[in-house]
C-alpha positions in Angstrom: 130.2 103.9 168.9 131.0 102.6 165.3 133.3 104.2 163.3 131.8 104.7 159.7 134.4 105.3 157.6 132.9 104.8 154.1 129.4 103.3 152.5 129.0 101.6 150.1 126.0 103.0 147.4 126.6 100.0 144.8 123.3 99.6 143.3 122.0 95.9 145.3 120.3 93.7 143.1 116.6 95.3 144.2 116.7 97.4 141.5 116.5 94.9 139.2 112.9 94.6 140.3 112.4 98.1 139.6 113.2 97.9 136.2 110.1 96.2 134.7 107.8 99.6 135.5 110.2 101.9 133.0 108.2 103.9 130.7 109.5 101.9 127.6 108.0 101.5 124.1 108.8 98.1 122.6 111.0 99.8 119.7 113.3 101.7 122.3 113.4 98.8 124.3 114.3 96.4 121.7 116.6 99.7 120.4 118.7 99.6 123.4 120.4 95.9 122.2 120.7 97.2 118.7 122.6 100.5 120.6 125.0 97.6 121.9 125.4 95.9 119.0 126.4 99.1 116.7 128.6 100.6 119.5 130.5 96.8 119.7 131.2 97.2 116.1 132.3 100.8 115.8 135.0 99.7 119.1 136.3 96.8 117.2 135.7 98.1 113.3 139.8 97.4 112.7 139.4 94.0 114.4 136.5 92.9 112.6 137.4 93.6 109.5 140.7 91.9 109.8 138.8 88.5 110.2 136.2 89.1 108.7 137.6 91.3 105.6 136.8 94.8 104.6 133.6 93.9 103.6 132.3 93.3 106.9 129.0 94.5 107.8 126.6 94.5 111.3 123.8 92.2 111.0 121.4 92.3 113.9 118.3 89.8 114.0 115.4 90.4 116.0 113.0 87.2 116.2 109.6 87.0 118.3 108.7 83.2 118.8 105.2 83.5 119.8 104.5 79.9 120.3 107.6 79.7 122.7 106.7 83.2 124.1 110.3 84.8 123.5 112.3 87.1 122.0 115.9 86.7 120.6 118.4 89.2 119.7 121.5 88.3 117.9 124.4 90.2 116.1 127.7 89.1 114.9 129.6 92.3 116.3 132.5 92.0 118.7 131.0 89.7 121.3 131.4 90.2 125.1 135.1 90.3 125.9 136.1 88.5 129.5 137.8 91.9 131.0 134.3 93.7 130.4 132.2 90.6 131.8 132.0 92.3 134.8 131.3 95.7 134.0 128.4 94.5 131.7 126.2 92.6 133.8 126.5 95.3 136.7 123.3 97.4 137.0 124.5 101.4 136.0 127.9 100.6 135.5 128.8 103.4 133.1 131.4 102.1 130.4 134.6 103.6 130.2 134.0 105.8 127.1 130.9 107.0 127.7 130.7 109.1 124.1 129.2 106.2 121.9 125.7 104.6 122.2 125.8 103.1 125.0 126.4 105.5 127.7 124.4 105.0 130.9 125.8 101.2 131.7 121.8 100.4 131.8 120.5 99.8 128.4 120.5 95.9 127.9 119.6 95.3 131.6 116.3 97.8 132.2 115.2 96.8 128.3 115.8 93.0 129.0 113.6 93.3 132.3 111.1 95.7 131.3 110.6 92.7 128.9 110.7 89.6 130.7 111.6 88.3 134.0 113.8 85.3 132.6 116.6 86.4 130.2 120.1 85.2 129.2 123.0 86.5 127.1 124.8 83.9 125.2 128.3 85.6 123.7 131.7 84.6 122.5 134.1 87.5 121.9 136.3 88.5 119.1 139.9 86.8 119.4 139.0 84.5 122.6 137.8 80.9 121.9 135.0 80.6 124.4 131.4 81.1 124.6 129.6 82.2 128.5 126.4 82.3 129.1 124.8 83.8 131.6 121.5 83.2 133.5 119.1 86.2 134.5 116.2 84.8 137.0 114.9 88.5 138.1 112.6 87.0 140.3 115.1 84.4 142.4 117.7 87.2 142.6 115.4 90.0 143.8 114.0 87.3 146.3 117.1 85.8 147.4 119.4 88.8 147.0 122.0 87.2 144.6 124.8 89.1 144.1 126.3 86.9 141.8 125.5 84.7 139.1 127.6 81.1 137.4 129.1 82.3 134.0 128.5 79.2 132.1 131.4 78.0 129.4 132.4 76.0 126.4 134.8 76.0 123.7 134.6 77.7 120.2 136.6 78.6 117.5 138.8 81.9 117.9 137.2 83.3 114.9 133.6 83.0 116.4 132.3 86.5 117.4 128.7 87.2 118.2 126.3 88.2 121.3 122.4 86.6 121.3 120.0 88.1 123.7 117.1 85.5 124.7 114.0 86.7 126.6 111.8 84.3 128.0 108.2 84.5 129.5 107.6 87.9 128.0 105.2 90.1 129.6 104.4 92.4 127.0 104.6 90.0 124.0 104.5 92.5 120.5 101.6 90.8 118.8 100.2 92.0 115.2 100.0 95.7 114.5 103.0 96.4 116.9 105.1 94.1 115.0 104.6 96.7 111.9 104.8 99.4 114.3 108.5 97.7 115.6 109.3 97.6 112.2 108.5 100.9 111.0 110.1 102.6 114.3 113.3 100.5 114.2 114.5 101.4 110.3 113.7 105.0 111.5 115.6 105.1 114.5 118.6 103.3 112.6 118.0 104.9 109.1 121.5 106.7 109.5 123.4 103.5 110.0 120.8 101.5 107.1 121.4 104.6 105.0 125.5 104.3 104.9 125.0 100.9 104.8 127.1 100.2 108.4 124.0 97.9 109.6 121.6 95.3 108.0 119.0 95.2 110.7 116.2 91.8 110.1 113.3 91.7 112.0 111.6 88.0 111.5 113.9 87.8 108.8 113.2 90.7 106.9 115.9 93.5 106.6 114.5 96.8 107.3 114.6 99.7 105.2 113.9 103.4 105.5 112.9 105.1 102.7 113.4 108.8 102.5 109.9 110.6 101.2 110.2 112.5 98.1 111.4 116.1 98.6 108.5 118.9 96.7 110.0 120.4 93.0 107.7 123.3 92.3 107.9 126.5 91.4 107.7 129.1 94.6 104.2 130.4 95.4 105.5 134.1 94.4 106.0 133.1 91.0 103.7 129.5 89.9 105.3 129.9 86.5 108.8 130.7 87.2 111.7 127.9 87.8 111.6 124.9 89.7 113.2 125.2 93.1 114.2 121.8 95.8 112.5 122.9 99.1 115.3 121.5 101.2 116.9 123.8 103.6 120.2 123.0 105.5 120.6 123.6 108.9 123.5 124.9 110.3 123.6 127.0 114.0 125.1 127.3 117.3 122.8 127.9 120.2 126.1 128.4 122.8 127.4 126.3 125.6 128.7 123.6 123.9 124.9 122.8 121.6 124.7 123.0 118.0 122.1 121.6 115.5 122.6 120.6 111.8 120.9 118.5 109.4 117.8 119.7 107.1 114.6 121.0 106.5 112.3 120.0 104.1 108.6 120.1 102.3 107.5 116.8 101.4 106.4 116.2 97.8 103.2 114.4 99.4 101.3 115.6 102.1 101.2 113.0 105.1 99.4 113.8 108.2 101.0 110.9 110.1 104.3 110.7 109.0 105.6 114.4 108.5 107.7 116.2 111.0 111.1 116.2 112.2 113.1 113.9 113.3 116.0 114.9 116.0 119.4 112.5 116.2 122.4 112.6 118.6 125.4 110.0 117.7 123.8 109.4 114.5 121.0 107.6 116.3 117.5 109.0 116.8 115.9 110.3 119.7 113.1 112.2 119.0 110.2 111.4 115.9 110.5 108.2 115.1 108.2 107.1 112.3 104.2 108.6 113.6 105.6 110.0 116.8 107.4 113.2 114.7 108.7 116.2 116.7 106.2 118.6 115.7 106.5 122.1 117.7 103.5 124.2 117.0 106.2 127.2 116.4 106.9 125.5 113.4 104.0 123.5 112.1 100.7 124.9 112.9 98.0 123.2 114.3 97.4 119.6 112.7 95.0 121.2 110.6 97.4 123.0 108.3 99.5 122.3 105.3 102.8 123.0 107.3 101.9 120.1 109.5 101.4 117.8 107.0 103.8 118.6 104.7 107.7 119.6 106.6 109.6 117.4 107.5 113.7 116.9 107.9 116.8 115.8 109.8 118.5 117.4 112.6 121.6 115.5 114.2 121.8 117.8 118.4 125.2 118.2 119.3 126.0 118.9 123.1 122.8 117.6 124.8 121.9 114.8 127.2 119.3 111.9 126.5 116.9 110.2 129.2 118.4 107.3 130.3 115.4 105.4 127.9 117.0 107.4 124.7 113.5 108.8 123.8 114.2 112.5 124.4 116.1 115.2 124.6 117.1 116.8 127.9 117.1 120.5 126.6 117.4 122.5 130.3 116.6 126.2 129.0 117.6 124.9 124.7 114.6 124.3 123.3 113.0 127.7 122.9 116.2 129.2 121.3 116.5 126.5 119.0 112.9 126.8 117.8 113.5 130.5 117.6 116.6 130.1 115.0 114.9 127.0 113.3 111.6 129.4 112.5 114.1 132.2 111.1 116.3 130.4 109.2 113.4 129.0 107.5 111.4 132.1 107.2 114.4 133.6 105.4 113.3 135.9 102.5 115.2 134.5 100.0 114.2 130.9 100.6 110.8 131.1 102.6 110.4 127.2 102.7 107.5 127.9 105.9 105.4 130.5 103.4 105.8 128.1 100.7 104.9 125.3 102.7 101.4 126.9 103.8 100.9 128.1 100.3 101.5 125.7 97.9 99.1 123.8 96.1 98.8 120.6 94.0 95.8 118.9 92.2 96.0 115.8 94.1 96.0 117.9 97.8 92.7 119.6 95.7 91.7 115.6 94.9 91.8 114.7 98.5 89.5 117.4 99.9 86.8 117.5 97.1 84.8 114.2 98.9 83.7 115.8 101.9 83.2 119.2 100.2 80.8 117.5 97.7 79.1 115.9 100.8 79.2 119.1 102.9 78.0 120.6 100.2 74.8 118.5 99.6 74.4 118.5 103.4 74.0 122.2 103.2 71.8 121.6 100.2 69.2 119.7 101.8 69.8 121.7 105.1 68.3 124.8 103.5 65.6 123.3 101.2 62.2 124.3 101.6 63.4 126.4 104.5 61.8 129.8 105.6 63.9 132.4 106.7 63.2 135.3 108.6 64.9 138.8 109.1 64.6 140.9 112.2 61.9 143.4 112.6 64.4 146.3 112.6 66.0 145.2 109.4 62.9 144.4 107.5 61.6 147.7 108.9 64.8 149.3 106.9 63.5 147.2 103.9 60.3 148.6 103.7 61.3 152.2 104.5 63.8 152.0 101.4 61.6 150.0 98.6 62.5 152.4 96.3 65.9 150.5 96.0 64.5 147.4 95.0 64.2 148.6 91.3 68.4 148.6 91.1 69.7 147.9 87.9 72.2 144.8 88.2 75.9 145.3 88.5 77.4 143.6 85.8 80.7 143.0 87.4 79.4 140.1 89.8 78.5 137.8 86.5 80.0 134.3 87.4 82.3 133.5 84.4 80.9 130.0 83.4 83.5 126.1 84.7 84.2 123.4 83.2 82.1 120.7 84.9 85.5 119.3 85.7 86.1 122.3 88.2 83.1 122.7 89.4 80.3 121.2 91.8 76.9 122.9 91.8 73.9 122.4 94.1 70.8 124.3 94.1 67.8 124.7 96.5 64.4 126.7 97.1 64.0 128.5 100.0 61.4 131.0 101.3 63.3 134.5 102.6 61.5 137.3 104.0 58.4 135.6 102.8 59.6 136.0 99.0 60.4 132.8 97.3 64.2 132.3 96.2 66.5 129.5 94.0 69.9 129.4 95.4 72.6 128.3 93.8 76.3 127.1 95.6 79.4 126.6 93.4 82.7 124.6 94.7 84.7 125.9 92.3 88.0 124.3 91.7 89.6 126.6 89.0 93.1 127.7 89.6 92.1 131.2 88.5 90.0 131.9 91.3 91.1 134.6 93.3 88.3 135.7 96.0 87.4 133.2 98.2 83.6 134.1 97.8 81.7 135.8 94.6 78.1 136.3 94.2 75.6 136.4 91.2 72.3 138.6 92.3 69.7 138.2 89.7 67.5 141.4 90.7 63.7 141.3 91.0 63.5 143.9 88.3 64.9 141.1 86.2 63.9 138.2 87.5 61.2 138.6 89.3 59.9 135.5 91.2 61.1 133.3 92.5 64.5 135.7 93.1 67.9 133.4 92.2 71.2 134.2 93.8 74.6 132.1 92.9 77.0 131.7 95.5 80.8 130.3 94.5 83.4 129.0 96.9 86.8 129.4 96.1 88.4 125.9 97.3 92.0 127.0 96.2 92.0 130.1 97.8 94.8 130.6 100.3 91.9 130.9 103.6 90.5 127.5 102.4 94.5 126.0 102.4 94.6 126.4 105.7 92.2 123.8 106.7 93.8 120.7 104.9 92.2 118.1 107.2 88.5 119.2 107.2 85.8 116.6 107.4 82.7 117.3 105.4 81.2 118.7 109.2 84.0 121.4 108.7 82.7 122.4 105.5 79.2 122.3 105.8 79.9 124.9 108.5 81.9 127.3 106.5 79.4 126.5 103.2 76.4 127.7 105.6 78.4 131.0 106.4 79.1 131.7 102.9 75.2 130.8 101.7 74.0 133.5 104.6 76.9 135.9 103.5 75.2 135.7 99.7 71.6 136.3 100.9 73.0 138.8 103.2 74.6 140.8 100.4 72.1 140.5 98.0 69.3 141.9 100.5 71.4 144.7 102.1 72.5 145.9 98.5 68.6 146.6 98.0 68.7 148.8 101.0 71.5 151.0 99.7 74.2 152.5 102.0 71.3 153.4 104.4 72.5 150.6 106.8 76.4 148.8 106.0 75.8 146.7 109.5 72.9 145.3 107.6 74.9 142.5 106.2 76.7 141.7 109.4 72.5 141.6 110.9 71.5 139.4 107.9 74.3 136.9 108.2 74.1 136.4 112.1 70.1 136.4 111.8 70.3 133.3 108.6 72.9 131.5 110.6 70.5 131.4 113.4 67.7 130.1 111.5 70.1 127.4 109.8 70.7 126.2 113.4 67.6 126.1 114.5 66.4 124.3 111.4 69.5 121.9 111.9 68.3 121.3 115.3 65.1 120.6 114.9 66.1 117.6 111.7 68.8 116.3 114.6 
């Protein structure tokens, strides 16, 4: 019998072939060189400054050759030095300072092959006068289990310090939109570094920028003509164990359905909502049909947590409920409710965007109900008949529609046959801001107007309910315009019957519904 003292669990050189099936995006993989790059220049800031001078500053260039079918990455940070040549070309090798960006000793090698199966990295290092090379065949070293590879060399100046990255036969070449989308990801991943001004990042020569979106000035929905307030909201708790979160919270001055939400950083870099991909708990925002959604956004740098090894999200174990829970109170504080004000604050543009589709629901309801007939159930007309009587009510004078502006108005108007009596009616968007019940109604009595009978129905579209639907479709509203046309007739009949019957309206409205959808059927 053998004696087995030891084993060795070294990673062998199969894994390599494991590597290309990583659930990567392009932008993390491409993110994992610019990790290297940053952390190279933070080790050796003293150093590089003192050849460089104080100005110094981290340039990373990302180029995509399509024609050639590779990609380059290239910085001018520290280079590879020759006592960490080994180290850095070993599969999950974890660096000795494992605090920075680069942390798992697997970053350049799963991103390079999750790329391409030919690769090289080209680097001279600060101080040393001499430039390796060396050679990644994934597919030859897999096959012919190479445990080590030729470090090619040549002379350079002692000043020369830089690290380039080539990928070759590419199997997941970026092409078009996804460039934009590299782009767009990369300056917000790195806006924290392109912010302080610590990294000039170029992608096919252009230098990426983040711009920060414009943070809302307006007066708090409590008080629409009081003082202006910032809604921005620091963050600032401990949720025990070693974890903290700070950073901010914010309402955006312009409503974005794509690129709201928060973005969550550890080391300064981001993790979590990147550009479209926003962290966006429903705790916090809603559905994706609300102004919350659309319209918070904000910065908070995690403290204490561990990363997947592809540095796309955050490992929170039992975190993330209690850090939703504090997040939701600290911005549902009473004196600076930046989640209420969020839901319930208004602008003219946000009114702008909406008024489209209402206009075409609107029409679509319209022409829906023209030239329809309508019936009641025999148990409610039965009520009618028994309490005619009523039908000689004198108008209340209250439920005259103050006249609009044509400017903050639109109007359609249809005939309709209901309970075999003829009737005009009349639907109002109304877009005045002193609106305050989402639905009024004009009657026009028989005693007064006696055939055809007119009713006027007028939609609130600032009211608070209709707010909470900031991304409806002109379907949406043709739904809701068809309740609140049934809710008018509804009213208007069931006043006539007196207090005989309340659940009379409730019986009207499900019974016009029910003929709208039949009638909507039968046109489909």
């Amino acid at each position: 019998m053998i004696q087995v003292s030891s084993v060795n669990i070294r990673p062998g050189v199969n894994v390599l072939s494991v590597l290309p099936h990583l659930n990567y995006k392009s932008w993390f993989a491409l993110a994992e060189f610019v990790d290297n790059s940053i952390q190279s220049s933070i080790e050796n800031k003293k150093k590089l400054k003192s050849v460089d001078g104080k100005n110094f500053k981290l340039r990373v260039d990302i180029d995509f050759n399509v024609p050639a079918n590779t990609i380059s990455i290239k910085d001018n940070a520290a280079g590879i030095s020759s006592s960490d040549y080994q180290r850095a070309f070993r599969p999950a090798e974890i660096p000795p300072d494992a605090t920075g960006l680069s942390e798992f000793g697997m970053g350049m090698k799963s991103a390079a092959c999750w790329f391409a199966p030919n690769w090289s990295v080209r680097s001279s290092a600060l101080g040393e006068n001499v430039e390796r090379t060396v050679i990644f065949n994934i597919d030859e070293i897999v096959h012919d289990s190479i445990e080590e590879l030729n470090v090619l060399s040549m002379k350079v100046a002692e000043d020369k310090h830089y690290t380039e990255v080539r990928l070759e036969n590419i199997r997941r070449f970026p092409r078009g939109k996804t460039i934009h989308k590299i782009k767009e990801h990369l300056s917000s991943i790195y806006r924290v570094y392109i912010r302080d001004g610590s990294l000039a990042l170029f992608v096919d020569g252009e230098e990426l920028k983040y711009e920060d979106p414009a943070i809302l000035s307006a007066p708090s929905y409590r008080d629409p003509d009081g003082e202006t307030v910032l809604w921005k909201k620091e963050i600032d708790f401990d949720l025990g164990d070693g974890k903290s979160a700070t950073g901010f919270v914010a309402i955006r001055e312009t409503a974005s359905t794509r690129l709201a939400g928060l973005a969550l950083f550890r080391r300064k870099r981001l993790i979590m909502g990147s550009a479209d991909e926003a962290y966006r708990p429903e705790d916090i925002f809603g559905r994706s049909n609300t102004y919350p959604y659309q319209r918070i956004f904000g910065e908070i740098h995690l403290k204490g947590f561990f990363v997947s090894h592809t540095k796309d999200g955050i490992k929170w174990e039992e975190s993330e409920d209690e850090f939703l829970r504090k997040l939701r109170k600290v911005l549902s504080e009473e004196n600076f409710p930046l989640l209420q004000q969020a839901r319930e604050h208004r602008t003219k543009a946000s009114v702008k965007g909406i008024r489209k589709d209402a206009t075409a629901a609107l029409n679509a309801t319209a022409a829906n109900l023209r030239n329809a007939t309508l019936s009641a159930s025999d148990e409610v007309n039965d009520l009618f008949t028994h309490n005619s009587d009523s039908s000689q009510a004198t108008p209340d004078q209250d439920e005259t529609l103050p006249d609009l502006a044509s400017a903050d108005k639109e109007h359609a108007e249809f005939q309709l046959r209901f309970r075999g009596e003829p009737w005009i009616v009349g639907i109002e968007l109304s877009y005045a801001d002193d609106d305050t019940d989402w639905l009024t109604i004009q009657d026009h009595p028989s005693i007064l107007d006696p055939e055809p009978r007119r009713v006027t129905v007028r939609v609130a579209m600032l009211h608070p309910f209709m707010a909470q639907f900031p991304t409806m479709d002109a379907d949406s509203f043709t739904a809701i315009l068809n309740i609140a046309a049934a809710m008018g007739l509804a009213e208007v009949v069931a006043a006539e019957l007196a207090d005989k019957k309340p659940t009379v309206i409730r019986r009207y409205t499900n019974e016009i519904l029910k003929n709208q959808m039949s009638k909507r059927t039968m046109n489909d």
